[in-house]
C-alpha positions as CSV (number, residue, x, y, z in Angstrom):
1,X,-25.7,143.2,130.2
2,X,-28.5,143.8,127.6
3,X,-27.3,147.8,127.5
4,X,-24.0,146.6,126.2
5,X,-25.6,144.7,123.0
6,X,-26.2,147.0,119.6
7,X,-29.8,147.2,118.7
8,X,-29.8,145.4,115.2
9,X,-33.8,145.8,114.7
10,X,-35.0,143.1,113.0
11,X,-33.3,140.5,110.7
12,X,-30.7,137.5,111.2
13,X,-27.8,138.1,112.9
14,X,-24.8,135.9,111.5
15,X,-21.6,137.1,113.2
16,X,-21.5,138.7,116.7
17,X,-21.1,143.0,116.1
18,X,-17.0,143.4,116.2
19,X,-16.1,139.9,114.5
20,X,-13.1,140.7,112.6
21,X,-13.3,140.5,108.5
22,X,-11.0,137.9,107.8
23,X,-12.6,135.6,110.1
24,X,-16.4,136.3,108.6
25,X,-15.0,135.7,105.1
26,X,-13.3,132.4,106.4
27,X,-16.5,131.5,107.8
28,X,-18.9,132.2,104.8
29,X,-16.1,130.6,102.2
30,X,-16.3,127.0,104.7
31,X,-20.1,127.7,104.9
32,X,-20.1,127.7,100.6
33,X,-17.5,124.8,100.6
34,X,-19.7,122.6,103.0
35,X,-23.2,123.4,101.3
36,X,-21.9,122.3,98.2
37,X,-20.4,119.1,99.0
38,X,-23.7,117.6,100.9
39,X,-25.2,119.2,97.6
40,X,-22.8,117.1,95.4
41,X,-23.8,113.8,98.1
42,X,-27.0,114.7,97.3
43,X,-26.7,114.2,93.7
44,X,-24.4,112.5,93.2
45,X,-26.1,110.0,91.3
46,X,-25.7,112.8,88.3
47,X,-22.4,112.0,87.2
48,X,-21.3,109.8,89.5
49,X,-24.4,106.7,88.2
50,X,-22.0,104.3,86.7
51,X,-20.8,101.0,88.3
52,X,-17.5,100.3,86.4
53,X,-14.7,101.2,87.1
54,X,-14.3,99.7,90.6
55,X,-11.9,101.6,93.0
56,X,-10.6,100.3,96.4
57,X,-13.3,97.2,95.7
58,X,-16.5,99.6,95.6
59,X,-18.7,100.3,92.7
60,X,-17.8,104.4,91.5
61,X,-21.1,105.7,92.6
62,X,-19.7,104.3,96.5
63,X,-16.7,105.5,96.2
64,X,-17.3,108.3,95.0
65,X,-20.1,109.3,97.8
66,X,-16.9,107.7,100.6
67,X,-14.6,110.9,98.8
68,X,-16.7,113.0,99.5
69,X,-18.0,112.3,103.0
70,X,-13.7,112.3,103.5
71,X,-13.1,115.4,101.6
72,X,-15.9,116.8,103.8
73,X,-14.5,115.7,107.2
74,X,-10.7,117.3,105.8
75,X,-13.0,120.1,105.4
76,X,-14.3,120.5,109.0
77,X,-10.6,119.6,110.4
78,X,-9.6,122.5,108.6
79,X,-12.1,124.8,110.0
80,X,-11.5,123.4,113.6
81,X,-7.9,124.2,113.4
82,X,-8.3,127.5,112.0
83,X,-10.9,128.8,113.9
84,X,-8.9,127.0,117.7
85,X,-5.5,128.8,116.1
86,X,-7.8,131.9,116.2
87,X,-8.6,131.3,119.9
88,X,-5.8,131.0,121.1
89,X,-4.6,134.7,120.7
């Protein structure tokens, strides 16, 4: 089983050898998407520090910290469904 592996030396091995192109660019482009949302949760308090106006009956800094914890989860739906369309071929 170990003869059938590629010796890769040393280093960090992202994809498996033979993963198709389209599917490590899909991967790296959710990777970037992802990292820079928790980035944005992170701070968030940059331009999102304000209390007025009130949407949906929370404060903007709330509500804008609840749009991005949804645009993240639309986010890893996406990838789910991509990546299970790509399995079952």
């Amino acid at each position: 089983m170990n003869e059938e592996r590629e010796d890769v030396g040393l280093g960090l091995v992202v994809f498996k050898p033979g993963t198709s192109t389209a599917t490590k660019v899909r991967g790296i482009s959710f990777f970037v998407l992802l990292s820079a949302i928790i980035l944005a949760q992170a701070c968030y308090w940059l331009f999102a520090n304000q209390v007025q106006p009130i949407i949906w009956g929370m404060p903007f800094g709330m509500f804008f910290v609840v749009l991005l914890i949804i645009v993240e989860f639309l986010a890893l739906v996406g990838l789910y469904f991509s990546e299970n369309k790509d399995d079952s071929l």
